[in-house]
N, C-alpha and C positions, 0 to 999 in steps of 0.2 A: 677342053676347058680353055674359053680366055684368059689370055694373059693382059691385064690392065696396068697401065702406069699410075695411075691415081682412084683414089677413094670415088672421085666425081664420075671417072670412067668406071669403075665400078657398079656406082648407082645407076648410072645410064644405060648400060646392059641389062643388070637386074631389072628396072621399071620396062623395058623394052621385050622380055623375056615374059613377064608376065603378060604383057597388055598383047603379044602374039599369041597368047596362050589364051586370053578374052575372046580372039578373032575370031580362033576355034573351035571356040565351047559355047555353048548355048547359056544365058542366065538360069543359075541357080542357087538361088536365096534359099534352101533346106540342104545347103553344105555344111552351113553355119553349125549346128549343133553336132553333126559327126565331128566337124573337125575338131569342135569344143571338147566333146569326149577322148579322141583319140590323143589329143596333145593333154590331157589331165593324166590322160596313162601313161605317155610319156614322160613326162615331169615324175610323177607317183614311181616310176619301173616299175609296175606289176610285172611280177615273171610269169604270171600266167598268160599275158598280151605284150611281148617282149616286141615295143616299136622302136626301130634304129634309126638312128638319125636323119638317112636318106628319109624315112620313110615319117619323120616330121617334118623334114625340110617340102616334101611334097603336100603334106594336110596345110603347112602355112602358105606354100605355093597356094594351093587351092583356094582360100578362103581370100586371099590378095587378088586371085582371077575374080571372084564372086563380089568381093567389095569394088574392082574397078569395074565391072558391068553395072551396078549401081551409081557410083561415079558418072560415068560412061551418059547416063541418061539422066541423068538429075542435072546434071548443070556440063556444062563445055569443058571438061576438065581435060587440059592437054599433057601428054605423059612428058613437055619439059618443068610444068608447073608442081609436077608430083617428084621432080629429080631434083628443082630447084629446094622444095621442100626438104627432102631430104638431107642434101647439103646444108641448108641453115640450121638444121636442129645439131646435126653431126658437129659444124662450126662450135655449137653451144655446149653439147654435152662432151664431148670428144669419144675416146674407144673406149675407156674405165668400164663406165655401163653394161656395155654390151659384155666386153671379154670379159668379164668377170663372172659371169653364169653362162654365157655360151648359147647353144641353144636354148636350153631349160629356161633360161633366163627372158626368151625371147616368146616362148610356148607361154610363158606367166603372162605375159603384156598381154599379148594376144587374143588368150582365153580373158583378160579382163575385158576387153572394146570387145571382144563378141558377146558378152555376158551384158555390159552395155548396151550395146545394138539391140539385142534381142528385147531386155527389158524395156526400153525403149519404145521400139515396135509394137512390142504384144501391150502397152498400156495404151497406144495412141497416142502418148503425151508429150508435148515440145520437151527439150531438153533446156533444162536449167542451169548450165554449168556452156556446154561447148556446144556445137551444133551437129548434127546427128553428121552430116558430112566429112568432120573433123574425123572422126570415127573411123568411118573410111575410107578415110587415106591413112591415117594410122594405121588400119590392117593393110593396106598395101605395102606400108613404109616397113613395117615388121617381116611381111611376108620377103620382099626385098631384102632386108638386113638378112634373113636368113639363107638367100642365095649368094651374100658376099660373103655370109660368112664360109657358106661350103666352098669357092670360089678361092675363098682367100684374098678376096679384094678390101673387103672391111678393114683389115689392118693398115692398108697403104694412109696415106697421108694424103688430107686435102690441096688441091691444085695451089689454091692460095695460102692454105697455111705452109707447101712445101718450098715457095719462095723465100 
């Protein structure tokens, strides 16, 4: 595990970590609904499919590979504009949000913009609200949060809020 001095070195690994793991894998847009179920069961505990955290942090890893190969080919999207991202929203929201349901908390977002996405998709219909793009980078940005948070990088302090 890296050891990161700030929140920004955090994210930069994390988006870094995924988008190596894009280089690797081939696009695959029918990850989307495994990962949807696996993280409902997660969230839910069914003891009958007892998923551990590791093994949510890899279904949001996944779906964060899947939505930047999407990314990837829809528009030029560079992984400092997806770190940049991430720091303005962290700026806004601060850690509340997040540490305060944890993963689960993170599994909820998640399964929301995939639930999104898919409806989306399967209608054919523009998006009325944000742009299907928006989407995902959200599942990147979640899947992300969720490697700082096993990390431990999440907690640190932004570069410029820590001045």
């Amino acid at each position: 595990m890296t050891k990161h001095y700030s929140w920004d070195a955090g994210a930069e690994s994390a988006v870094a970590h995924l988008a190596q793991f894009a280089a690797e894998f081939q696009r695959d847009d029918g990850v989307f609904s495994p990962v949807f179920i696996g993280l409902g069961t997660y969230v839910n505990a069914d003891d009958l499919f007892d998923i551990t955290d590791q093994t949510a942090v890899q279904l949001m890893q996944r779906a964060g590979v899947a939505a930047l190969h999407i990314l990837y080919e829809t528009e030029p999207f560079a992984n400092k504009t997806i770190v940049e991202t991430l720091i303005k929203k962290q700026h806004d929201y601060g850690h509340r949000n997040i540490l305060t349901f944890g993963l689960r908390g993170l599994a909820v977002r998640l399964c929301d913009k995939i639930a999104r996405m898919e409806n989306l998709t399967k209608r054919g219909s523009e998006a009325q609200n944000e742009a299907l793009t928006d989407t995902y980078l959200d599942i990147v940005g979640y899947a992300a949060l969720a490697l700082m948070l096993e990390d431990g990088s999440f907690e640190l302090e932004l570069e410029q809020d820590g001045k």
